[in-house]
Steps between C-alpha positions, in 0.01 A plus 500: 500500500658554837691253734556545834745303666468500931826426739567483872192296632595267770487378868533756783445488837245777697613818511774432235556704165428402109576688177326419197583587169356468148600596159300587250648421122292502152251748400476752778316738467505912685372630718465181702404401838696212672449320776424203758151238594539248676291175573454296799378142495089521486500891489469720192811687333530824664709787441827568679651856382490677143735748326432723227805568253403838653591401791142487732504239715185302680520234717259252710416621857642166655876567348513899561793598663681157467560465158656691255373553079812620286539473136832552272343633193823453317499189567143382472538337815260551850580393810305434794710536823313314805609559822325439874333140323205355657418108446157667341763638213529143379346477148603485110642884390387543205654812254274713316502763218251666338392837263491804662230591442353139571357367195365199649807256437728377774811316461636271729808291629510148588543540849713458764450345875588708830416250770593683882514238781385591859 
């Protein structure tokens, strides 16, 4: 089984900066795709940004060009650098890995709360 551990959630002000990281420890598997959901209060999860272990990256319309997918593949870490935040950002980051190819499964952290004050 994997575990994926999230860091760096917290309170920011508009316009202000975040990096999120999570580690990924246990059974991991390769080629892999890592990334970031997120969840507001009374909205659906949604994703943020993926990254292959190839390296291909995808990310959400609403967080183009302000934040930043990275992964250190040594590590088994990905980060999530969030810059230019918006108090529509606020929401529980969730990490995700899964198969790549997807076979069906994802796995998930526990969470962890960006909150940006106007």
């Amino acid at each position: 089984q994997v575990q994926l551990v999230e860091s760096g959630g917290g309170l920011v002000q508009a316009g202000g900066s975040l990096i999120l990281s999570c580690q990924a420890s246990g059974s991991i598997f390769w080629p892999n795709t890592m990334g970031w959901y997120r969840q507001a209060p009374g909205k659906q999860r949604e994703l943020v940004a993926l990254m292959s272990s190839g390296g291909i990256t995808n990310y959400a319309d609403s967080v183009k060009g302000r934040f930043t997918i990275s992964r250190d593949n040594a590590k088994n870490t990905v980060y999530l650098q969030m810059n230019s935040l918006k108090p529509e950002d606020t929401a529980v980051y969730y990490c995700n890995t899964k198969r790549r190819p997807w076979d069906g499964i994802d796995y998930w952290g526990k969470g962890t709360l960006v909150t940006v004050s106007s």
